[in-house]
N, CA and C atoms as a LAMMPS dump frame, in Angstrom:
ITEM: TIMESTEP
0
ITEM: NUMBER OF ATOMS
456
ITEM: BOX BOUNDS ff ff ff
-5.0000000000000000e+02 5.0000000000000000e+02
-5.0000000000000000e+02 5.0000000000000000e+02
-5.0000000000000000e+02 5.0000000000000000e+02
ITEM: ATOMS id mol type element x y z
1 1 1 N 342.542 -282.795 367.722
2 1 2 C 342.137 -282.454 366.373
3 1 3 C 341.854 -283.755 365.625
4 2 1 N 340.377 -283.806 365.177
5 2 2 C 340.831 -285.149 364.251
6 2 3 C 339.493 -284.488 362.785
7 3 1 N 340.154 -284.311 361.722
8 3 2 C 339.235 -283.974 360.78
9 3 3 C 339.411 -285.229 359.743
10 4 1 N 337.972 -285.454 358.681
11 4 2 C 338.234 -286.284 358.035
12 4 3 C 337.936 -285.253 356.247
13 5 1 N 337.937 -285.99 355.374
14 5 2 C 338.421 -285.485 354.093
15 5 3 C 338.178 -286.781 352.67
16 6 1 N 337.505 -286.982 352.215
17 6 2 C 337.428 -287.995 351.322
18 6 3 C 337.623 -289.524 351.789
19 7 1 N 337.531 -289.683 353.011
20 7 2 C 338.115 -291.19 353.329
21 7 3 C 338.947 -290.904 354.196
22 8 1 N 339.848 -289.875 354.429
23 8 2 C 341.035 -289.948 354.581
24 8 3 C 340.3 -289.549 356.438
25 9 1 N 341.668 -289.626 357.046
26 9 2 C 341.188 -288.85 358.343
27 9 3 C 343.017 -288.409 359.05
28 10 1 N 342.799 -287.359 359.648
29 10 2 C 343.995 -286.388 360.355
30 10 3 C 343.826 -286.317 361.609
31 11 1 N 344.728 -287.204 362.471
32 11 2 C 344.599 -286.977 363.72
33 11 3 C 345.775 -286.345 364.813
34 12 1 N 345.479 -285.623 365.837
35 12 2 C 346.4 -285.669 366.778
36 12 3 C 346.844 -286.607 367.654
37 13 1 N 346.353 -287.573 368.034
38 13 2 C 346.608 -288.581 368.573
39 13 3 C 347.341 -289.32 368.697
40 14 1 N 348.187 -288.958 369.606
41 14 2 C 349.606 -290.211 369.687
42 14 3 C 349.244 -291.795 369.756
43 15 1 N 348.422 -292.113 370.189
44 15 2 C 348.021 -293.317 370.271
45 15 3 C 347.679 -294.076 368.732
46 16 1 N 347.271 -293.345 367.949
47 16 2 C 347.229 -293.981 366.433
48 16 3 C 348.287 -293.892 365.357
49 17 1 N 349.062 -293.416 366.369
50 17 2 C 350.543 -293.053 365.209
51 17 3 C 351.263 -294.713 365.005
52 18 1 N 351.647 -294.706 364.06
53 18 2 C 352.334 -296.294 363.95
54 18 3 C 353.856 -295.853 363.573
55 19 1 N 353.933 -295.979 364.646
56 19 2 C 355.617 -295.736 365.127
57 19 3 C 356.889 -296.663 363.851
58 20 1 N 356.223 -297.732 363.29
59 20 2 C 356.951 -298.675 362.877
60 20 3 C 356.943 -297.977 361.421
61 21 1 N 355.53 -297.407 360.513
62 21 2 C 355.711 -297.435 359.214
63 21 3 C 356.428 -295.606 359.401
64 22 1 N 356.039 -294.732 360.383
65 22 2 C 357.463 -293.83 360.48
66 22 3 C 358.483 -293.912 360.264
67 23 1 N 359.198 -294.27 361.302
68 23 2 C 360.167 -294.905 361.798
69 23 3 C 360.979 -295.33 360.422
70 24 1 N 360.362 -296.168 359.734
71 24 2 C 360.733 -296.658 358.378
72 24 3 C 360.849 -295.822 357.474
73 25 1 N 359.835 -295.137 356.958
74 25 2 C 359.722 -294.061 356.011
75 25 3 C 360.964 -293.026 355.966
76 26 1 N 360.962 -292.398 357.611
77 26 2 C 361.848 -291.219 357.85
78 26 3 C 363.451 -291.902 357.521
79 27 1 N 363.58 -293.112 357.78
80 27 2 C 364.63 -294.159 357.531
81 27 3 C 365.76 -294.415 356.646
82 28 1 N 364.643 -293.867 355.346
83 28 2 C 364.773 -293.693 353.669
84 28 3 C 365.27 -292.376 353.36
85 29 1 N 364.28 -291.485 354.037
86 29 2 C 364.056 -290.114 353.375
87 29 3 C 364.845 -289.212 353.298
88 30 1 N 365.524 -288.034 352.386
89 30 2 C 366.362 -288.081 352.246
90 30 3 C 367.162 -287.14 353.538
91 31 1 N 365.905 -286.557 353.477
92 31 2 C 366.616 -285.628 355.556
93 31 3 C 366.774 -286.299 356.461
94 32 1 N 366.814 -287.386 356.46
95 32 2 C 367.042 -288.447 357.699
96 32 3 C 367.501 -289.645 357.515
97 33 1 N 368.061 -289.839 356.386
98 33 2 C 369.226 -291.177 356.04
99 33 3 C 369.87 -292.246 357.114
100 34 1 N 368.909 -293.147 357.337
101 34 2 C 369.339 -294.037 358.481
102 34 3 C 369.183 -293.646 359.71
103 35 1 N 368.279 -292.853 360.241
104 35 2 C 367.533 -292.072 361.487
105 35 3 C 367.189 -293.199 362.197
106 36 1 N 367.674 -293.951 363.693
107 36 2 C 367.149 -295.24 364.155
108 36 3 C 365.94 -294.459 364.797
109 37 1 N 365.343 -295.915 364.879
110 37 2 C 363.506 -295.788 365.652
111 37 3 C 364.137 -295.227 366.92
112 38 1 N 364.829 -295.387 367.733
113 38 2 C 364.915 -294.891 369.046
114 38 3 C 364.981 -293.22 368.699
115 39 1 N 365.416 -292.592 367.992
116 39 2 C 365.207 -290.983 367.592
117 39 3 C 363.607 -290.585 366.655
118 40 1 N 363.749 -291.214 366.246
119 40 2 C 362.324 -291.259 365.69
120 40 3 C 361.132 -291.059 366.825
121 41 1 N 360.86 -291.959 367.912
122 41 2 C 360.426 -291.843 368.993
123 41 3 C 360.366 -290.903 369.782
124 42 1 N 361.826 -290.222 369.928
125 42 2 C 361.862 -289.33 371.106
126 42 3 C 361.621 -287.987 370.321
127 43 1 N 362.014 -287.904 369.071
128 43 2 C 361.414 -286.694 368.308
129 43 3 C 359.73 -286.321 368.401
130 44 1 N 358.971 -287.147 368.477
131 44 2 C 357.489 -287.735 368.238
132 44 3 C 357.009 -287.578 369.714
133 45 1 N 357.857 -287.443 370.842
134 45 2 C 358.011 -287.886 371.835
135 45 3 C 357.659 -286.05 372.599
136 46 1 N 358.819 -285.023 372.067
137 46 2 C 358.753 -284.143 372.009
138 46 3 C 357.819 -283.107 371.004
139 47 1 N 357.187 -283.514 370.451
140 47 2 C 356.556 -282.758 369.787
141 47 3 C 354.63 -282.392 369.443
142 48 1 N 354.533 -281.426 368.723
143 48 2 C 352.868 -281.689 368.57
144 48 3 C 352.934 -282.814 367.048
145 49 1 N 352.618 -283.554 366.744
146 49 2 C 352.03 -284.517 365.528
147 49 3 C 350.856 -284.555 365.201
148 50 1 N 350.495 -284.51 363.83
149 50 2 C 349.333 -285.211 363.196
150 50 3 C 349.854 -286.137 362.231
151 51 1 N 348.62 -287.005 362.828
152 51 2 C 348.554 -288.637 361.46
153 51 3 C 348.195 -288.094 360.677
154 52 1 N 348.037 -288.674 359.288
155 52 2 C 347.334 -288.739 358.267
156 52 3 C 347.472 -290.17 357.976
157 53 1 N 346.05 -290.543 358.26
158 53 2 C 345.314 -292.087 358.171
159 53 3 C 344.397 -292.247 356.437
160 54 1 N 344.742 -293.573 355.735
161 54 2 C 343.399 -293.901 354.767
162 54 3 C 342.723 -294.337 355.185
163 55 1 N 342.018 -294.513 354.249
164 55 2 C 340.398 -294.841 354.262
165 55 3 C 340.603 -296.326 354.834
166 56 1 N 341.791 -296.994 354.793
167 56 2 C 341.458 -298.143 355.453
168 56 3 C 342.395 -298.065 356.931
169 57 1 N 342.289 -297.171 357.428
170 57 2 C 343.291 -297.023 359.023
171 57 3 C 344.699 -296.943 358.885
172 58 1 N 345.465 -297.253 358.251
173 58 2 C 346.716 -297.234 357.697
174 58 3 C 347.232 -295.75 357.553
175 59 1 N 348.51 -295.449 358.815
176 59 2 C 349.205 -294.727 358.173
177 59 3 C 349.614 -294.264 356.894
178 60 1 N 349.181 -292.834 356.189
179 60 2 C 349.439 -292.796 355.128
180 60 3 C 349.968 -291.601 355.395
181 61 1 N 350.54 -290.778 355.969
182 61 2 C 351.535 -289.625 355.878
183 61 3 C 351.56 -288.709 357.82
184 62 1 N 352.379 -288.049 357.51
185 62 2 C 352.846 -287.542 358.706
186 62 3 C 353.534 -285.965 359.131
187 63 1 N 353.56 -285.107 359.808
188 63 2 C 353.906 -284.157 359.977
189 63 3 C 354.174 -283.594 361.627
190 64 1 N 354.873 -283.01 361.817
191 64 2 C 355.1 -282.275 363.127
192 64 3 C 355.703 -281.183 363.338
193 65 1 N 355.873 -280.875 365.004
194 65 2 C 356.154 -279.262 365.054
195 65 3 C 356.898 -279.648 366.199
196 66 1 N 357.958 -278.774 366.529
197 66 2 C 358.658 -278.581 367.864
198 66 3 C 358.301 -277.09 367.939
199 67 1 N 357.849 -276.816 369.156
200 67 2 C 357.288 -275.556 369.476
201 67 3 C 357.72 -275.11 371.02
202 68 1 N 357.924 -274.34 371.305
203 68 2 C 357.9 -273.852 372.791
204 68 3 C 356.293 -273.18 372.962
205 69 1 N 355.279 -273.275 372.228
206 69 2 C 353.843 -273.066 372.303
207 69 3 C 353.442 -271.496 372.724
208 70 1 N 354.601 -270.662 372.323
209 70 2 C 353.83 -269.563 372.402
210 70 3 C 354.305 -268.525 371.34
211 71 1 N 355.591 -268.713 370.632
212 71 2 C 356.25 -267.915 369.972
213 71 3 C 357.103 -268.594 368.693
214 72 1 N 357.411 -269.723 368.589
215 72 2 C 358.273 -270.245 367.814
216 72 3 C 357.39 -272.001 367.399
217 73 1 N 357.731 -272.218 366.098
218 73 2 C 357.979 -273.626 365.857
219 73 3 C 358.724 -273.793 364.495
220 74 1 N 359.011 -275.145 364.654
221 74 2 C 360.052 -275.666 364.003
222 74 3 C 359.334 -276.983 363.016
223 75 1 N 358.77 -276.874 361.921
224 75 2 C 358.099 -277.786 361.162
225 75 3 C 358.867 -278.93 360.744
226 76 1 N 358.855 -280.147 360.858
227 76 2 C 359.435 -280.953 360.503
228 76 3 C 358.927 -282.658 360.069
229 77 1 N 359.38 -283.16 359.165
230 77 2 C 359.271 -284.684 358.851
231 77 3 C 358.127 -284.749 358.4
232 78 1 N 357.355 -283.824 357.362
233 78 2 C 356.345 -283.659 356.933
234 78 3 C 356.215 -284.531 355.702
235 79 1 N 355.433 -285.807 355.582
236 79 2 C 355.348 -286.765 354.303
237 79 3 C 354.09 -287.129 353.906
238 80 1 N 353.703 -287.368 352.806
239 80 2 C 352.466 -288.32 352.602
240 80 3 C 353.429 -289.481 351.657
241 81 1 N 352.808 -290.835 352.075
242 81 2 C 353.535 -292.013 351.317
243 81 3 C 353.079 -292.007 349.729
244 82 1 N 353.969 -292.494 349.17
245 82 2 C 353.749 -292.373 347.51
246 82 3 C 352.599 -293.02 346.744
247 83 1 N 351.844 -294.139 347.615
248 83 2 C 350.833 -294.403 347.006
249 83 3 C 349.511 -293.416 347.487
250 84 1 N 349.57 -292.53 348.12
251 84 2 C 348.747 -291.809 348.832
252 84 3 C 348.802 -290.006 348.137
253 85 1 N 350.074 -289.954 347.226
254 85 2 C 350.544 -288.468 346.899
255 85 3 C 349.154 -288.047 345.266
256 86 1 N 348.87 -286.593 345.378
257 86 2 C 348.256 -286.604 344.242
258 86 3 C 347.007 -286.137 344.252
259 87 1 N 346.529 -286.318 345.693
260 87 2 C 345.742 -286.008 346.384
261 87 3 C 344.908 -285.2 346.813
262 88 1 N 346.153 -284.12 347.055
263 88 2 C 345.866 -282.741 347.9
264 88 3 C 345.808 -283.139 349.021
265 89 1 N 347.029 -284.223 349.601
266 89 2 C 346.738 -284.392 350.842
267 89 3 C 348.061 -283.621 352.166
268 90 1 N 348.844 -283.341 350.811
269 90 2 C 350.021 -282.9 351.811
270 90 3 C 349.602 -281.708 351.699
271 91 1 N 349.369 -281.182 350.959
272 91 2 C 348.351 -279.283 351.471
273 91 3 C 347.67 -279.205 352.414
274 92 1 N 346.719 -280.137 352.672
275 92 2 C 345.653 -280.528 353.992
276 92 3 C 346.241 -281.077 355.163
277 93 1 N 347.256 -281.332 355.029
278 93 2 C 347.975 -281.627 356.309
279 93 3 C 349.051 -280.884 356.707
280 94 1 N 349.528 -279.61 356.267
281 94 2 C 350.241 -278.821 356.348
282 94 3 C 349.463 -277.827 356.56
283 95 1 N 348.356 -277.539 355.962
284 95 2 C 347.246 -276.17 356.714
285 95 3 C 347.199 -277.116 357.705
286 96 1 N 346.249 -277.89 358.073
287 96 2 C 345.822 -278.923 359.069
288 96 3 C 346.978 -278.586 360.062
289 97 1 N 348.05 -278.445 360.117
290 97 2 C 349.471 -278.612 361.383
291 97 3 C 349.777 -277.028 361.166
292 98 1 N 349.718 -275.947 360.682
293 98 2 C 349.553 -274.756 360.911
294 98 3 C 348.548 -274.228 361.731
295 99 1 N 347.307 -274.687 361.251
296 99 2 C 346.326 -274.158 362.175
297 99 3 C 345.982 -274.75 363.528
298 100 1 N 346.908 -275.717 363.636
299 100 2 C 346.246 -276.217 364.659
300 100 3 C 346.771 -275.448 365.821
301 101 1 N 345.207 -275.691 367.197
302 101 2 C 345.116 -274.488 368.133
303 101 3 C 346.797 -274.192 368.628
304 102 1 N 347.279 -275.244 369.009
305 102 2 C 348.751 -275.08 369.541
306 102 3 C 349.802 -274.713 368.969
307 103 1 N 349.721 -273.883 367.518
308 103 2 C 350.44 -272.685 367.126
309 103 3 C 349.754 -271.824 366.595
310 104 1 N 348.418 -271.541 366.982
311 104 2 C 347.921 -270.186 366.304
312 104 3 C 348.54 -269.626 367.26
313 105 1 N 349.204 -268.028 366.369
314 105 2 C 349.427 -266.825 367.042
315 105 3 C 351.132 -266.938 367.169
316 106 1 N 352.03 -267.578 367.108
317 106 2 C 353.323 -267.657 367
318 106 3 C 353.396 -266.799 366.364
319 107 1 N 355.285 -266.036 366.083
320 107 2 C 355.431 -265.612 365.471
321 107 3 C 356.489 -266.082 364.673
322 108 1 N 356.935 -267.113 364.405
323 108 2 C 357.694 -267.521 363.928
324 108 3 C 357.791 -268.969 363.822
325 109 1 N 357.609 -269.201 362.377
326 109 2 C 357.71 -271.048 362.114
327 109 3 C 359.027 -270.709 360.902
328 110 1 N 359.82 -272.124 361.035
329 110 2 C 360.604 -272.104 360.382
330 110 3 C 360.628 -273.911 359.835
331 111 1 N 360.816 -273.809 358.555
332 111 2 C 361.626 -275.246 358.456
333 111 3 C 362.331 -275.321 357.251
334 112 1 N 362.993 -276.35 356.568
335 112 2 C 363.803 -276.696 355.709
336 112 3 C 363.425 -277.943 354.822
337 113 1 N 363.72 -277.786 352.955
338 113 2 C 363.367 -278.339 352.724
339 113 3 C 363.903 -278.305 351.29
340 114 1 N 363.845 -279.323 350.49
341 114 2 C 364.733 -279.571 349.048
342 114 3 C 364.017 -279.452 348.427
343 115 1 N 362.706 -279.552 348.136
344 115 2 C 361.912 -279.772 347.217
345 115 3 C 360.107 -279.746 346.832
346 116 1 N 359.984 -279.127 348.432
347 116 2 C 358.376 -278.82 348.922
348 116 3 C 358.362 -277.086 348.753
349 117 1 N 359.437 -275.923 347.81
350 117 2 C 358.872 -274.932 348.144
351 117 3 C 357.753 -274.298 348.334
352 118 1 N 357.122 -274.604 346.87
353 118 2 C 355.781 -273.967 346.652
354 118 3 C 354.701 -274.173 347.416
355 119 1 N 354.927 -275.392 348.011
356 119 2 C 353.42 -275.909 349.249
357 119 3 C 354.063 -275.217 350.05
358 120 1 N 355.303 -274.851 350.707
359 120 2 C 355.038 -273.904 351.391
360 120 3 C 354.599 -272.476 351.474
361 121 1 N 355.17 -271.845 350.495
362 121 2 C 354.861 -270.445 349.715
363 121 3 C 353.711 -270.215 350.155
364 122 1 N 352.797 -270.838 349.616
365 122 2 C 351.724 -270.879 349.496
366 122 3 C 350.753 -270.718 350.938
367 123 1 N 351.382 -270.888 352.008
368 123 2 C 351.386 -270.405 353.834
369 123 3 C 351.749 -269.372 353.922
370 124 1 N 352.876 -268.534 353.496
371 124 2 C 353.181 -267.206 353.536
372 124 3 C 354.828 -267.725 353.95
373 125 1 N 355.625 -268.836 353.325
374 125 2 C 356.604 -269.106 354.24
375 125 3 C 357.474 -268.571 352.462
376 126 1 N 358.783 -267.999 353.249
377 126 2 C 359.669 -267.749 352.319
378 126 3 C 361.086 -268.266 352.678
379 127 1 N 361.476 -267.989 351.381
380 127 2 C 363.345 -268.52 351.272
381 127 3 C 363.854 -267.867 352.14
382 128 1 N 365.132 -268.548 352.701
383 128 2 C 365.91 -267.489 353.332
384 128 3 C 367.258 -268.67 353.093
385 129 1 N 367.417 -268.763 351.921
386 129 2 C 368.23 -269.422 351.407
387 129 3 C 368.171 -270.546 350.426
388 130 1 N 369.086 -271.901 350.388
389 130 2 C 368.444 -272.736 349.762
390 130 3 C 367.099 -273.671 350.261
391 131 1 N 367.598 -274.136 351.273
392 131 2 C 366.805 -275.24 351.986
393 131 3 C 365.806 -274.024 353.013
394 132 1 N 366.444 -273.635 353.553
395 132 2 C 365.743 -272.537 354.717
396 132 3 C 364.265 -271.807 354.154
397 133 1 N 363.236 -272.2 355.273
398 133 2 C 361.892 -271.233 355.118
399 133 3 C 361.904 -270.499 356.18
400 134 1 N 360.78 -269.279 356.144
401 134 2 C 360.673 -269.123 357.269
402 134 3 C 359.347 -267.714 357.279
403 135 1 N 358.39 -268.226 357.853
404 135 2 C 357.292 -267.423 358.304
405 135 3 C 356.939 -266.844 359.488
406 136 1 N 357.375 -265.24 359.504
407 136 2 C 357.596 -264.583 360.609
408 136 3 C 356.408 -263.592 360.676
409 137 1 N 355.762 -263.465 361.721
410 137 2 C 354.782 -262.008 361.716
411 137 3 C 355.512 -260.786 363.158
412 138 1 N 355.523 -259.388 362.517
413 138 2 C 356.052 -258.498 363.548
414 138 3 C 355.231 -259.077 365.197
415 139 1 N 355.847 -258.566 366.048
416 139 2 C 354.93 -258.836 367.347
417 139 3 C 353.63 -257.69 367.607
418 140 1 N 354.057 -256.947 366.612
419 140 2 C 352.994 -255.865 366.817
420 140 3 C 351.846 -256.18 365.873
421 141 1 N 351.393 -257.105 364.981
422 141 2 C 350.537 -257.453 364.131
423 141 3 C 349.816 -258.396 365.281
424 142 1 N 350.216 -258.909 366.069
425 142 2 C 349.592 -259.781 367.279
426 142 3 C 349.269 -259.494 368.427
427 143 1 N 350.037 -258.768 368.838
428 143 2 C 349.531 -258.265 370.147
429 143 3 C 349.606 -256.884 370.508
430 144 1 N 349.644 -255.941 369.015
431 144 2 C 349.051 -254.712 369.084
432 144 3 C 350.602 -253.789 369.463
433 145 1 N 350.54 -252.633 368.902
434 145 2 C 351.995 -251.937 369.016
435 145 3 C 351.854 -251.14 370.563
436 146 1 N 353.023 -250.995 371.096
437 146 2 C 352.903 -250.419 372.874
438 146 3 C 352.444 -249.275 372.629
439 147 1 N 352.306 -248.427 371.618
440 147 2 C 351.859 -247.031 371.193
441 147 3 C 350.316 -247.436 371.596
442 148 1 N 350.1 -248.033 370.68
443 148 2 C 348.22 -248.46 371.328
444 148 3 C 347.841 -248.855 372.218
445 149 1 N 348.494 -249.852 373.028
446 149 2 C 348.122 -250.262 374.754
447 149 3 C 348.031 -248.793 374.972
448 150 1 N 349.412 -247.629 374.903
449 150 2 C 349.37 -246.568 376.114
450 150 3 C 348.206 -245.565 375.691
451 151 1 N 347.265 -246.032 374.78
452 151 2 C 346.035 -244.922 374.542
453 151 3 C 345.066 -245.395 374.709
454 152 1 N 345.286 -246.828 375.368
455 152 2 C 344.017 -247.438 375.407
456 152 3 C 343.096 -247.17 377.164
């Protein structure tokens, strides 16, 4: 996946991820308070990612999924850096990591979060507590109820 957007550009590509201004960021933040690069890595390591690059190549925000790729994911470490916020760029990179091909059709994404409700809402993801989201579709909205296979 690599789309671009005002300058900006969104990639899948592990190879353009800059492990170091991650690594750092997630470091700070407040879900990951002193998270060393060696977890940082193997998280990144395991997962689907998109960059979010500026206009001048520079990491400028980040997002990912732990998925078993057919039924479940787990959204996580989703940022745009503060000189980069304002944008509409963390909306575009959160549709951008929803749609992408390797979780269309799940039925279940979940993640957690202090202070991003409404960008999520706004996906169809709801509370299921304080921190807790979670966007579920029946299995029968996807792959059709067994009543209809047996008339088909």
């Amino acid at each position: 996946m690599n789309l671009t957007r005002e300058g900006y550009r969104l990639s899948d590509e592990r190879e353009l991820l800059d492990l170091e201004a991650i690594s750092n960021y997630l470091h700070t933040c407040y879900w990951s308070p002193g998270v060393p690069r060696e977890v940082v890595e193997r998280s990144i390591e395991g997962s689907l990612c998109l960059g979010l690059y500026g206009p001048d190549g520079v990491q400028a925000g980040f997002a990912r999924a732990v998925t078993d790729g057919a039924t479940f994911a787990w959204i996580a470490d989703v940022f745009v850096l503060e000189e980069h916020r304002r944008r509409g760029l963390g909306v575009w990179l959160v549709e951008s990591l929803l749609s992408h091909p390797e979780l269309d059709g799940l039925r279940v994404l979940m993640l957690a979060t202090r202070d991003a409700h409404s960008l999520y809402q706004r996906f169809g993801f709801e509370s299921i507590g304080e921190r807790m989201m979670i966007r579920a579709v029946a299995p029968a909205q996807l792959y059709g109820s067994p009543a209809e296979k047996l008339t088909e």
